[in-house]
Jmol script that loads the backbone (N, CA, C; Angstrom):
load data "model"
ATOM      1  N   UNK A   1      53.477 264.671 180.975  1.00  0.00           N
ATOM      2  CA  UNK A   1      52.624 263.899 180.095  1.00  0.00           C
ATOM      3  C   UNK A   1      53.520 262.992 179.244  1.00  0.00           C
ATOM      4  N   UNK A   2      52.964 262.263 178.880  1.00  0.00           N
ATOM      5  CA  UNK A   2      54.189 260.976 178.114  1.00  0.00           C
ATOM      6  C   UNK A   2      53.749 261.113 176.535  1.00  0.00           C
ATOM      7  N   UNK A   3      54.497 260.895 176.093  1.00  0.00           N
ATOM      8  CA  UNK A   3      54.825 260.922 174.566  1.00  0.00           C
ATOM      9  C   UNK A   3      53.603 260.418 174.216  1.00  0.00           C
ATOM     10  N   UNK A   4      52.948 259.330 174.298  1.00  0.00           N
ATOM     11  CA  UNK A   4      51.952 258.363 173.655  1.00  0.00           C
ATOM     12  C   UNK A   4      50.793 259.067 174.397  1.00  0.00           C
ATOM     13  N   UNK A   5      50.715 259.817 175.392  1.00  0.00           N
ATOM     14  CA  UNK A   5      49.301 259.961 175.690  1.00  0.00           C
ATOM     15  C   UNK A   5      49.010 261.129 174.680  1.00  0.00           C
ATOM     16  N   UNK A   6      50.027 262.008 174.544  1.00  0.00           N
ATOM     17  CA  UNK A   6      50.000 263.264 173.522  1.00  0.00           C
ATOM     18  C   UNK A   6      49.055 263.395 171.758  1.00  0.00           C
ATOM     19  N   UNK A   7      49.487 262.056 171.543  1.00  0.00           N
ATOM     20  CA  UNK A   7      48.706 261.757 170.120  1.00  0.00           C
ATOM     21  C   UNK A   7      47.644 260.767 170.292  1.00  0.00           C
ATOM     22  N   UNK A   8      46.855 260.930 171.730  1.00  0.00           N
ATOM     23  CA  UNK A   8      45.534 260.385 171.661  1.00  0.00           C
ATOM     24  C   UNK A   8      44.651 260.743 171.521  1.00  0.00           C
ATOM     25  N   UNK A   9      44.414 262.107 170.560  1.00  0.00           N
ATOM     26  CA  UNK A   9      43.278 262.769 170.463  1.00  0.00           C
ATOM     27  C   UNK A   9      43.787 263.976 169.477  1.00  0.00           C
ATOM     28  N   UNK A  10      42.599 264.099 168.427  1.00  0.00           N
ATOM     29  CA  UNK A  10      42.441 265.360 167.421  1.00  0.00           C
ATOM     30  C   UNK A  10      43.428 264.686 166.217  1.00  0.00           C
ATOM     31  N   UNK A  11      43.491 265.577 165.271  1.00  0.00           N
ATOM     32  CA  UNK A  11      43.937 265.335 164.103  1.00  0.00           C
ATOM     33  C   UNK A  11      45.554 264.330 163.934  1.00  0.00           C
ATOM     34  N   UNK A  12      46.424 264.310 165.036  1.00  0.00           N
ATOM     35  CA  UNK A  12      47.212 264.025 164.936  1.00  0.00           C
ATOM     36  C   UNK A  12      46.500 262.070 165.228  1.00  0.00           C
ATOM     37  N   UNK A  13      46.043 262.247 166.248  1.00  0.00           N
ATOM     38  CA  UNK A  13      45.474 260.422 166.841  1.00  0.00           C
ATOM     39  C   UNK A  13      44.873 259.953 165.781  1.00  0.00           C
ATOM     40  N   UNK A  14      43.769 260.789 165.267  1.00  0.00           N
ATOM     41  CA  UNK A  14      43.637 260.097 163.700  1.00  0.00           C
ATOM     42  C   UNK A  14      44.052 259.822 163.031  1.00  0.00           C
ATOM     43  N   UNK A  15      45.364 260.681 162.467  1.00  0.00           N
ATOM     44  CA  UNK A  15      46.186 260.163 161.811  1.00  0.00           C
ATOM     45  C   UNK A  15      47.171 258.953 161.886  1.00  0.00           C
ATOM     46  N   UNK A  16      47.578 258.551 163.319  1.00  0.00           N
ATOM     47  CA  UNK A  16      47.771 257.724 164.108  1.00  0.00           C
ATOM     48  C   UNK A  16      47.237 256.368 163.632  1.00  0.00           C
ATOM     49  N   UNK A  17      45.971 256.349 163.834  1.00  0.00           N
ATOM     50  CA  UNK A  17      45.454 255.709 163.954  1.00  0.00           C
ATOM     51  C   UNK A  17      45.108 254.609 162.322  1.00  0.00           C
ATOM     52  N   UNK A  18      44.936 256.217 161.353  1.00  0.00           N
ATOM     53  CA  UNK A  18      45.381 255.348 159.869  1.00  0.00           C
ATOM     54  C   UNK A  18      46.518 255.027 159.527  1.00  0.00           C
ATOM     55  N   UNK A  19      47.695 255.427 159.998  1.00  0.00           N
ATOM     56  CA  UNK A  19      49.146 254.776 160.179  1.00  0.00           C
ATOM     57  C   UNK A  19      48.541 253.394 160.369  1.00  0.00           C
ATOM     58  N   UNK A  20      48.331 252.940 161.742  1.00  0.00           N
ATOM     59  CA  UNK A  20      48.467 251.537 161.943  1.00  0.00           C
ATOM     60  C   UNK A  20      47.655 250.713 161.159  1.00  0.00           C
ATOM     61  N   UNK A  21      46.253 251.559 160.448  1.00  0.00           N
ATOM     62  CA  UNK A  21      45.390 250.487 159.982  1.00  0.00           C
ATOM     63  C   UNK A  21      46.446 250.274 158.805  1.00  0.00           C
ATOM     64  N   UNK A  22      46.874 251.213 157.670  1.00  0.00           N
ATOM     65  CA  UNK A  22      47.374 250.780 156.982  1.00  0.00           C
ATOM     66  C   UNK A  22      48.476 249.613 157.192  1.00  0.00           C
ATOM     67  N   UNK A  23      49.468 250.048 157.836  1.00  0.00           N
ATOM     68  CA  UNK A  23      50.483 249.255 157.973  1.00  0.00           C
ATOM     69  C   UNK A  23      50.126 247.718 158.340  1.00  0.00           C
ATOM     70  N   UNK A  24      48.430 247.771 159.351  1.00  0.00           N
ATOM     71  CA  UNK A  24      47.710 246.104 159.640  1.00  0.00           C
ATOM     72  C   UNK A  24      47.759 245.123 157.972  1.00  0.00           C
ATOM     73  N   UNK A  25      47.254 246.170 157.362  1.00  0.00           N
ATOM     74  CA  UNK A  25      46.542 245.777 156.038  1.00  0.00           C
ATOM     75  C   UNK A  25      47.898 245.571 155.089  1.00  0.00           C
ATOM     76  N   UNK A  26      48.782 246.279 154.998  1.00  0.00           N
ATOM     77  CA  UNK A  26      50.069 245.610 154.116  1.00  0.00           C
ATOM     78  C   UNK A  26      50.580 244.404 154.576  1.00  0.00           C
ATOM     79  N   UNK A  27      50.869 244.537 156.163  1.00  0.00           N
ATOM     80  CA  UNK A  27      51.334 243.130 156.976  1.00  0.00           C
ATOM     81  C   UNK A  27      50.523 241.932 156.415  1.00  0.00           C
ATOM     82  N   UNK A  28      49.230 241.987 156.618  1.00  0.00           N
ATOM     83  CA  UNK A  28      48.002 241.129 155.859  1.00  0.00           C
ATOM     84  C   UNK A  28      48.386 240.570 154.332  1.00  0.00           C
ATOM     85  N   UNK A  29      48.713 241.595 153.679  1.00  0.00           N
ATOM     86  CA  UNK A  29      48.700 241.311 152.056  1.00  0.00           C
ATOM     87  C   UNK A  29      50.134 240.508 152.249  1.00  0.00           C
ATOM     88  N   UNK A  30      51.087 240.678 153.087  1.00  0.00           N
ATOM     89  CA  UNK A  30      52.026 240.236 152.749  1.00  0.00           C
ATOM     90  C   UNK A  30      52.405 238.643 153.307  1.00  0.00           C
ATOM     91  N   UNK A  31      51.646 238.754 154.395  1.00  0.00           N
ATOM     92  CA  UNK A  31      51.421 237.448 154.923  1.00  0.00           C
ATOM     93  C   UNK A  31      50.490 236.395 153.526  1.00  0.00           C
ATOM     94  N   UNK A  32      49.849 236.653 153.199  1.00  0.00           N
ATOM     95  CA  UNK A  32      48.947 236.411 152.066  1.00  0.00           C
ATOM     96  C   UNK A  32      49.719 236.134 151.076  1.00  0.00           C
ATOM     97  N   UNK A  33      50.597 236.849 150.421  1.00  0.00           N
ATOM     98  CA  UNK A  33      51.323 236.778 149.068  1.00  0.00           C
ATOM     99  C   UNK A  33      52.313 235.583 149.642  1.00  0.00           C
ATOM    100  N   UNK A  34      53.343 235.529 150.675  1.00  0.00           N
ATOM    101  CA  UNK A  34      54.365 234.434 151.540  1.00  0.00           C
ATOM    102  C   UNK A  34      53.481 233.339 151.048  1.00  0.00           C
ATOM    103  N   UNK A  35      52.237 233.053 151.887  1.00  0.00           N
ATOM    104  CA  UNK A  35      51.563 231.859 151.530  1.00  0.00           C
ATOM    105  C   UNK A  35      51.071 231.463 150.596  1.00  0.00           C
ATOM    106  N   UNK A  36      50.728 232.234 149.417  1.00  0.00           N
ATOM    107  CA  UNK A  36      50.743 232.065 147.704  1.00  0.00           C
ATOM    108  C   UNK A  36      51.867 230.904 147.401  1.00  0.00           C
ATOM    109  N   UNK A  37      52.631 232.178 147.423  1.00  0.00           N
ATOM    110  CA  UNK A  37      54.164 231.475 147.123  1.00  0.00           C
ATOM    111  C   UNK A  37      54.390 230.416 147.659  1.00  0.00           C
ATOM    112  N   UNK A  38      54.691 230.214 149.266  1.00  0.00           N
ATOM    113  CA  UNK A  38      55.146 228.811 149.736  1.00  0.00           C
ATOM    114  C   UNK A  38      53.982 227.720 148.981  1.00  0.00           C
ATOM    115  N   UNK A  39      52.600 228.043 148.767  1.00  0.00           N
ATOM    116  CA  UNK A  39      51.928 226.867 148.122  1.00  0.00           C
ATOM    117  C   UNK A  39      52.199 226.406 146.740  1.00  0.00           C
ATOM    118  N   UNK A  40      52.285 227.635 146.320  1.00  0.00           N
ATOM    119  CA  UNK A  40      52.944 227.079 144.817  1.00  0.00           C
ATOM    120  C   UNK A  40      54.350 226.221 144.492  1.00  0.00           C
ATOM    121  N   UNK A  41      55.073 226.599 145.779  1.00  0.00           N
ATOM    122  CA  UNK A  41      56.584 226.048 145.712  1.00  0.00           C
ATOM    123  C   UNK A  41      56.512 224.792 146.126  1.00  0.00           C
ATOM    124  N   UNK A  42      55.714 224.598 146.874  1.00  0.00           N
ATOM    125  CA  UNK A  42      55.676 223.081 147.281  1.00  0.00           C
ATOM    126  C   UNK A  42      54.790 222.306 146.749  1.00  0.00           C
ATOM    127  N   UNK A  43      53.747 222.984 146.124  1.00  0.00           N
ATOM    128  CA  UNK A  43      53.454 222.501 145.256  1.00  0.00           C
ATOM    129  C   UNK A  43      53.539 221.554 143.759  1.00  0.00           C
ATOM    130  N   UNK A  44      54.593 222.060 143.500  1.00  0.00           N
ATOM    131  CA  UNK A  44      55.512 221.985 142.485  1.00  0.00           C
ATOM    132  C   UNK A  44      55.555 222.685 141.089  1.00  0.00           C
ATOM    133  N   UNK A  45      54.565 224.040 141.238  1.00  0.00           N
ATOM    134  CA  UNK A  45      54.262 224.752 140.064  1.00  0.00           C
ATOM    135  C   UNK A  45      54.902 225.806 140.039  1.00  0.00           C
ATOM    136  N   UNK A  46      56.044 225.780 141.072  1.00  0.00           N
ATOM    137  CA  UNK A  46      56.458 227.504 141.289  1.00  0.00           C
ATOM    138  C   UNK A  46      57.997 227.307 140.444  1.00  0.00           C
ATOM    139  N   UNK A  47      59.182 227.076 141.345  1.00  0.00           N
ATOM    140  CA  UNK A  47      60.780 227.164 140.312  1.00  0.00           C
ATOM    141  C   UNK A  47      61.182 226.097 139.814  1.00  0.00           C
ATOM    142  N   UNK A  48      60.917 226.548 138.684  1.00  0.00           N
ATOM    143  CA  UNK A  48      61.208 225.309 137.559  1.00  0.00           C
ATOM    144  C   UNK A  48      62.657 225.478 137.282  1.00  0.00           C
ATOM    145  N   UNK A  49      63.792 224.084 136.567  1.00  0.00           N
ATOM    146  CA  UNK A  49      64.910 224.533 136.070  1.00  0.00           C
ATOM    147  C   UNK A  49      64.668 224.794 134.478  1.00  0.00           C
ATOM    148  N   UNK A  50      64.999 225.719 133.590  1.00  0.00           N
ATOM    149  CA  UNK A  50      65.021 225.379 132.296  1.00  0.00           C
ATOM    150  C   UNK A  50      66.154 224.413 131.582  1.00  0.00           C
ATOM    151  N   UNK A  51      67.281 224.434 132.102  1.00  0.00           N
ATOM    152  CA  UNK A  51      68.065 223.517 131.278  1.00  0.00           C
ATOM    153  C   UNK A  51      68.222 221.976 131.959  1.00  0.00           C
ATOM    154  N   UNK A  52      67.060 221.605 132.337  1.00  0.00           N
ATOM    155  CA  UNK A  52      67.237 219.760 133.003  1.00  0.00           C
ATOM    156  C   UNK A  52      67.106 219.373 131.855  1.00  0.00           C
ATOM    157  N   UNK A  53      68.561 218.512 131.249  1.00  0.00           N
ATOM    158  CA  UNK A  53      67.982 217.330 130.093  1.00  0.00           C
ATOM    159  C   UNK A  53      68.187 216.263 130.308  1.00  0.00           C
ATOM    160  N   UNK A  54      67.555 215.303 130.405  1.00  0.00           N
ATOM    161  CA  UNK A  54      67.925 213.898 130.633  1.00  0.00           C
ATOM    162  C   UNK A  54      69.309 212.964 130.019  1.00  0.00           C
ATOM    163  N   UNK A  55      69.753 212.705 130.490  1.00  0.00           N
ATOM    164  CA  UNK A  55      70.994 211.735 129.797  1.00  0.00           C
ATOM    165  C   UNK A  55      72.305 212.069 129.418  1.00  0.00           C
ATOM    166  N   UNK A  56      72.062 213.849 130.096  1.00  0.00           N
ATOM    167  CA  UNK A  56      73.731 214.531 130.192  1.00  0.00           C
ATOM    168  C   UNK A  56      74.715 214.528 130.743  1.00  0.00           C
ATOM    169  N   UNK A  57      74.542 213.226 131.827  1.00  0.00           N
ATOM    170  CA  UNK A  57      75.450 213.341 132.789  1.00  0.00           C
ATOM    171  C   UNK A  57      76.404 211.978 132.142  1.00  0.00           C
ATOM    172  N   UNK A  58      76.466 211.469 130.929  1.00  0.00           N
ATOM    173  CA  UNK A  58      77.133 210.707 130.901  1.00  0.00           C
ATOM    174  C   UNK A  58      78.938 211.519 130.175  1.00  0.00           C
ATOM    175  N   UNK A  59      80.208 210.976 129.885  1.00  0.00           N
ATOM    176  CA  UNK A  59      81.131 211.374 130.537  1.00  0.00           C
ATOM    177  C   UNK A  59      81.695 211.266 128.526  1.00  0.00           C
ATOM    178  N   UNK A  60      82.346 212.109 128.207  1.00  0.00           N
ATOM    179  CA  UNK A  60      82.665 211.629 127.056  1.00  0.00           C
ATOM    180  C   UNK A  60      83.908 212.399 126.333  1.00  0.00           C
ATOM    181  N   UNK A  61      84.449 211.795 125.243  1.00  0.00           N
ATOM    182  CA  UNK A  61      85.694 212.225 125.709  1.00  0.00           C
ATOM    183  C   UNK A  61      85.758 213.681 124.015  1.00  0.00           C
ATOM    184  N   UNK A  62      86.881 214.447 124.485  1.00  0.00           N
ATOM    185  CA  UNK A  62      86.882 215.739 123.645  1.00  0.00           C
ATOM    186  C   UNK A  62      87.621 214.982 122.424  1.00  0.00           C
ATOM    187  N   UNK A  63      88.278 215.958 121.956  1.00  0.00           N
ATOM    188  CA  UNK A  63      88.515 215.855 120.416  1.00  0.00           C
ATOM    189  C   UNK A  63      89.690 216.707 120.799  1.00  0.00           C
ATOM    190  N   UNK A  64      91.775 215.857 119.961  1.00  0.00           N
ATOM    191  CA  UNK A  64      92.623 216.142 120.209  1.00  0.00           C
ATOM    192  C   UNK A  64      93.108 217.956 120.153  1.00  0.00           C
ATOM    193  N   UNK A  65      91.869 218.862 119.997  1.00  0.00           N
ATOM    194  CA  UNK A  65      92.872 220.041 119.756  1.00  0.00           C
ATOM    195  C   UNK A  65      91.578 220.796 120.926  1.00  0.00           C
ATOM    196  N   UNK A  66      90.917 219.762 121.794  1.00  0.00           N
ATOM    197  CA  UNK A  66      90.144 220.606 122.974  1.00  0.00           C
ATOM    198  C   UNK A  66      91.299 220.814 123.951  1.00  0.00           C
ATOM    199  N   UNK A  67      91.096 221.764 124.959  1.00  0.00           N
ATOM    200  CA  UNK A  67      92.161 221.848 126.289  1.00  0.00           C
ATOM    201  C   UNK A  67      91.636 221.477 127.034  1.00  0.00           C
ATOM    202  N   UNK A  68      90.157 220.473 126.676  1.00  0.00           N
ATOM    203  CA  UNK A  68      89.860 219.436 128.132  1.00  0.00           C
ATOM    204  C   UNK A  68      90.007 217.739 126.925  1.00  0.00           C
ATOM    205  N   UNK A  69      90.350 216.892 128.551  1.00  0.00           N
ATOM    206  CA  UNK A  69      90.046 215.584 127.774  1.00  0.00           C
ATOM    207  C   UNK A  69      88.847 215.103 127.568  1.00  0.00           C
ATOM    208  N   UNK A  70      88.072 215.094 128.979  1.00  0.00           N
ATOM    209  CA  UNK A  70      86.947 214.538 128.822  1.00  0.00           C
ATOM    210  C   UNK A  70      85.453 215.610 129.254  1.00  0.00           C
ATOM    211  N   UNK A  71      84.450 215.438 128.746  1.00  0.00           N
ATOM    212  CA  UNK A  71      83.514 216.785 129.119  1.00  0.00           C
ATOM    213  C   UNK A  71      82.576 215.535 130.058  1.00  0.00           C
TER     214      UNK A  71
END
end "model"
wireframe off; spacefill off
backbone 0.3
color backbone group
């Protein structure tokens, strides 16, 4: 008899059987939550930066007792 025909019947196949539903139903939620996310991300409501400030990239120079010249 083969392994899989063994748990096709009585308490064990049932149990079996709520194994897979569950595991259908997490796969589901999780497929579900992925596509949350990817919509929000492309969206543009999902990763924000907190420190973007405008006009920091300009180049300027330290003060004689820094150990850089220019920041």
């Amino acid at each position: 008899m083969l392994p899989l025909q063994a748990i096709g019947g009585g308490l064990v196949g049932s149990l079996a059987q709520a194994v897979v539903a569950v595991g259908s139903l997490l796969f589901l939620m999780m497929l579900v939550a992925f596509g949350a996310f990817a919509y929000r991300n492309l969206r543009g409501d999902g990763v924000e930066w907190p420190d973007e400030e405008p006009g920091d990239d300009e180049v300027r120079r330290g003060d004689d007792e820094d150990e850089w010249e220019y920041y």
